[in-house]
Wavefront OBJ file of the C-alpha trace (Angstrom):
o trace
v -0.379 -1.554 10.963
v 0.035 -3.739 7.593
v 3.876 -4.637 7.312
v 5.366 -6.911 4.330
v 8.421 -8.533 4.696
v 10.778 -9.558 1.842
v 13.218 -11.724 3.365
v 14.418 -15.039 1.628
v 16.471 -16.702 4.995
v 13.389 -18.582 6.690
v 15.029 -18.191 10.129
v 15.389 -14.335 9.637
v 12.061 -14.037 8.418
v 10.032 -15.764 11.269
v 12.422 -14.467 13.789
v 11.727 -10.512 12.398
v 7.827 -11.692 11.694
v 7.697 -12.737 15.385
v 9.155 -9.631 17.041
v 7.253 -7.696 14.696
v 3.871 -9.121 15.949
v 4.803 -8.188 19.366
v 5.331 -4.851 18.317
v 1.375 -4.821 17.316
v 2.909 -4.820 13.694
v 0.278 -7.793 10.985
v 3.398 -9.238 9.135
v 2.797 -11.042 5.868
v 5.929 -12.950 4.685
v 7.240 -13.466 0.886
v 10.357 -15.941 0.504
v 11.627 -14.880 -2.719
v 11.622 -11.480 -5.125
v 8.808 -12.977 -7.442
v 6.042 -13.436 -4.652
v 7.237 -9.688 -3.087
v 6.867 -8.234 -6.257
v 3.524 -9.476 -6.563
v 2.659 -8.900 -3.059
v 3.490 -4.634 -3.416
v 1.750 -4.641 -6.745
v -1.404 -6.137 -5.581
v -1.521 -5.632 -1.510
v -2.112 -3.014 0.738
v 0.502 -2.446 3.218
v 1.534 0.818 5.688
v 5.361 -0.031 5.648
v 7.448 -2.563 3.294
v 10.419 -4.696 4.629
v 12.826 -5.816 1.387
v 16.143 -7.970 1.469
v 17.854 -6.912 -0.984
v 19.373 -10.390 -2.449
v 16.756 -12.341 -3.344
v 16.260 -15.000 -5.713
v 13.995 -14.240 -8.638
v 13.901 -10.858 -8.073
v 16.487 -8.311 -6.066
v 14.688 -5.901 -3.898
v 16.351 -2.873 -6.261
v 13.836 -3.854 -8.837
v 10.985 -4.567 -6.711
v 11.298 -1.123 -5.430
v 12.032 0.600 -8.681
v 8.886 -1.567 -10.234
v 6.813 -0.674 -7.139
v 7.631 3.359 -7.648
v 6.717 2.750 -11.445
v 3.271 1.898 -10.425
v 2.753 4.919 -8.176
v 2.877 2.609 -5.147
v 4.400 5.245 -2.563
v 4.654 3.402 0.899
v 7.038 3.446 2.738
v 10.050 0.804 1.677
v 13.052 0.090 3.999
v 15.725 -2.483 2.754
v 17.817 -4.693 4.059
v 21.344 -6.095 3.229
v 24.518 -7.622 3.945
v 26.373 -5.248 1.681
v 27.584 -1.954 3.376
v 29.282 -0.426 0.570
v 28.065 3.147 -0.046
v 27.378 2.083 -3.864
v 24.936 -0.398 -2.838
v 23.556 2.061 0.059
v 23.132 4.661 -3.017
v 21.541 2.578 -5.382
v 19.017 1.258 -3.102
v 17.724 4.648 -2.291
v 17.976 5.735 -5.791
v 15.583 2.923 -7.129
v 13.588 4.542 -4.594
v 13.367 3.348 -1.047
v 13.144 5.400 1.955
v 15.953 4.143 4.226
v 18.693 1.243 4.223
v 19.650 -0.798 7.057
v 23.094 -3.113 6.984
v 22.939 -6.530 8.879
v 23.438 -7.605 11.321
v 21.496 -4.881 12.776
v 20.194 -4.484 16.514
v 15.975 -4.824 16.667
v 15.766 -1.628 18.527
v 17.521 0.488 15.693
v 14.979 -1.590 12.835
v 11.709 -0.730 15.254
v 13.232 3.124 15.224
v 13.312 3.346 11.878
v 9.967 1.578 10.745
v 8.922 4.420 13.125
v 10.588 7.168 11.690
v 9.594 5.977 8.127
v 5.953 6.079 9.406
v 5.801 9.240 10.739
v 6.496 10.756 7.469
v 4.761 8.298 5.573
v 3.662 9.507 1.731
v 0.096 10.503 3.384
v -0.138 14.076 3.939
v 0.902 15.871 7.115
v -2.791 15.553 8.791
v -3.560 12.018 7.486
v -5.399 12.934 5.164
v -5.699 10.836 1.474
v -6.956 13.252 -1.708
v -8.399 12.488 -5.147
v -10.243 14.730 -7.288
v -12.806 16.426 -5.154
v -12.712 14.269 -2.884
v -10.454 14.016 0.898
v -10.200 11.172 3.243
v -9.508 11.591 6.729
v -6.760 8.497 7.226
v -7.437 9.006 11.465
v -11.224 8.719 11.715
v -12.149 7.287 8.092
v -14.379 10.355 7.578
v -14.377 10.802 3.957
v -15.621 14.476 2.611
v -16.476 16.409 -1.251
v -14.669 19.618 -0.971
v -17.254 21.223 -3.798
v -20.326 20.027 -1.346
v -18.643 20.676 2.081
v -20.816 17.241 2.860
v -18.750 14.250 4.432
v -19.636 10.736 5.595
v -17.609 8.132 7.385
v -16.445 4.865 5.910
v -16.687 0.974 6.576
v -13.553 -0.240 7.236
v -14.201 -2.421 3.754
v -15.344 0.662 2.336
v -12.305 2.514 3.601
v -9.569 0.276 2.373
v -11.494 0.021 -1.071
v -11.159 3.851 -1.921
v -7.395 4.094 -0.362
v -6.857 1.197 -2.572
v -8.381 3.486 -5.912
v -6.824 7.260 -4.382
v -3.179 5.417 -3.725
v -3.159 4.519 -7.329
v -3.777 7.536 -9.044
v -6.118 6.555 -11.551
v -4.568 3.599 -12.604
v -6.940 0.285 -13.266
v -7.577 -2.030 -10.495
v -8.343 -5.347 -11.500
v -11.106 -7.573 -9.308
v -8.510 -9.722 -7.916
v -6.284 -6.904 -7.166
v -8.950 -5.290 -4.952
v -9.757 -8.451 -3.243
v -6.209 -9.055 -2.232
v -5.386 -6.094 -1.393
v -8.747 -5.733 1.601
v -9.057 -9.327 2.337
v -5.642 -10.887 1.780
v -4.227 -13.541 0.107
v -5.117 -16.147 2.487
v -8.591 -14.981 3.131
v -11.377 -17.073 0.972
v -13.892 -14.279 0.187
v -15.961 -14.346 -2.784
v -15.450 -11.659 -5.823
v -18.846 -10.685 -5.626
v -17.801 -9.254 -2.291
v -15.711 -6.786 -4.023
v -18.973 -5.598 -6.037
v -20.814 -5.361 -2.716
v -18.244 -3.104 -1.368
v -18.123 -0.962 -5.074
v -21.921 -0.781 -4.854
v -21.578 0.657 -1.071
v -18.624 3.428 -1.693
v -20.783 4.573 -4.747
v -23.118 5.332 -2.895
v -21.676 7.034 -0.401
v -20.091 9.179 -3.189
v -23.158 10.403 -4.753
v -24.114 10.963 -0.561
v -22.289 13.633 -0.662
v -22.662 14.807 -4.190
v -18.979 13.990 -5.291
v -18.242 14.354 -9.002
v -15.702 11.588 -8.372
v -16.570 7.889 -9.311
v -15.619 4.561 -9.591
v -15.851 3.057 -13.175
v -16.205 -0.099 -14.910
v -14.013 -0.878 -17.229
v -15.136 -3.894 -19.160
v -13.199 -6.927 -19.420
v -10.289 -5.497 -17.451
v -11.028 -4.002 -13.969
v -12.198 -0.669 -12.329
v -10.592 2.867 -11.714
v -11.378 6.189 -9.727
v -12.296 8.880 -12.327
v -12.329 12.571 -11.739
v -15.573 13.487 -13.742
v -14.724 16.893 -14.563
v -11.320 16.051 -16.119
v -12.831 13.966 -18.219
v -15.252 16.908 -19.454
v -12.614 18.978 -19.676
l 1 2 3 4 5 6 7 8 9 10 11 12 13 14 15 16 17 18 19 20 21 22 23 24 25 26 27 28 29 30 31 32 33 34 35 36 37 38 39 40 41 42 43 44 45 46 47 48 49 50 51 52 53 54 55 56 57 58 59 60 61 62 63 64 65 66 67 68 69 70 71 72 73 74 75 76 77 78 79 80 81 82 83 84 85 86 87 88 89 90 91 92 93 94 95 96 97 98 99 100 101 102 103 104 105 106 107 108 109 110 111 112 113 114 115 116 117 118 119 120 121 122 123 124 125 126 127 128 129 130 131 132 133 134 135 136 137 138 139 140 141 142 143 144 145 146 147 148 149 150 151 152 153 154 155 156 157 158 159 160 161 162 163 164 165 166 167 168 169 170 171 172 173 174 175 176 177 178 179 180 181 182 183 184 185 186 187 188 189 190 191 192 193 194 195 196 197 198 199 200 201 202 203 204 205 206 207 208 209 210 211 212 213 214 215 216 217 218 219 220 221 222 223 224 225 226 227 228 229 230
């Protein structure tokens, strides 16, 4: 499971990144509000980890930008501040749950838990866009007008959750090569178009009238043809 964690204090952060890993958790670190801002905008994470002082930007308005852009995981912050306001307005800019430090590791494991049980995904794991539903569990994506289905890549796989978790917004190149191979990993671009070419196909496979478009000069979206006729 994909976990990013906000967290300014460098001793905090590797101490949280290293429990974390034991807990089978892949922790990506960002030291300051700019880079986790970035980060949620452009990665791909299961569960989100904010501080909320930070310097740059406060976790309140990385989580009220990150809602903004229809990004829906899962967001638990962190503080020293354990007045109620603070509690309120962190779950009002729209995270999930609110933890005060210091805090014991067992009660922060519970609640990334908790938080991922009833994760945005639906109730069977299940991802939907247009005509289109994919099985989270066994990547088994299917056309609900052609009853056909077809399983997924794991490139392939984190490419379309990447296009159905944004709801039709634009995805830029880079943005889709961040978000499947990560900021530290050197793949090419043309990967991404490798990948594209590959989930096309397997859309017209199964005779979806969903598709990935082109749009020049700025990036690529997931397009529900028969909205568009409509």
């Amino acid at each position: 499971m994909k976990l990013l964690l906000i967290e300014d204090e460098s001793r905090m952060a590797d101490a949280l990144s290293g429990i974390l890993k034991l807990e089978n958790y892949e922790v990506e670190i960002a030291k300051d509000g700019e880079a986790g801002l970035s980060a949620v905008l452009t990665g791909n994470y299961d569960i989100i980890i904010s501080d909320v002082m930070l310097p740059g930007t406060d976790g309140f308005e990385i989580v009220s930008q990150a809602r903004r852009a229809g990004i829906r995981t899962p967001i638990l912050m962190l503080t020293a501040k354990g007045e109620l306001e603070d509690k309120v307005a962190g779950l009002d800019s729209g995270a999930d749950d609110y933890l005060t430090k210091p805090f014991m590791m067992k009660e922060l494991l519970a609640r990334l838990r908790a938080l991922t049980r009833r994760s945005v995904k639906q109730p069977d794991g299940m991802l939907s866009f247009g005509d289109l539903e994919l099985r989270i569990p066994n990547l088994m994506l299917t056309c609900i007008t052609t009853k056909e289905s077809v399983r997924l890549s794991d490139k392939e796989y984190r490419l379309l959750r990447c296009f159905m978790e944004s709801r039709g917004r634009i995805l830029t190149r880079e943005t889709l090569a961040v978000r499947i191979w990560g900021y530290e990993n050197e793949a090419e671009y043309n990967n991404v178009e490798v990948y594209l070419s590959f989930t096309r196909k397997k859309l017209s496979f199964i005779g979806s009238r969903t598709q990935i478009k082109a749009v020049r000069g700025v990036g690529y979206e997931l397009k529900d043809e028969k909205c568009i006729e409509s």
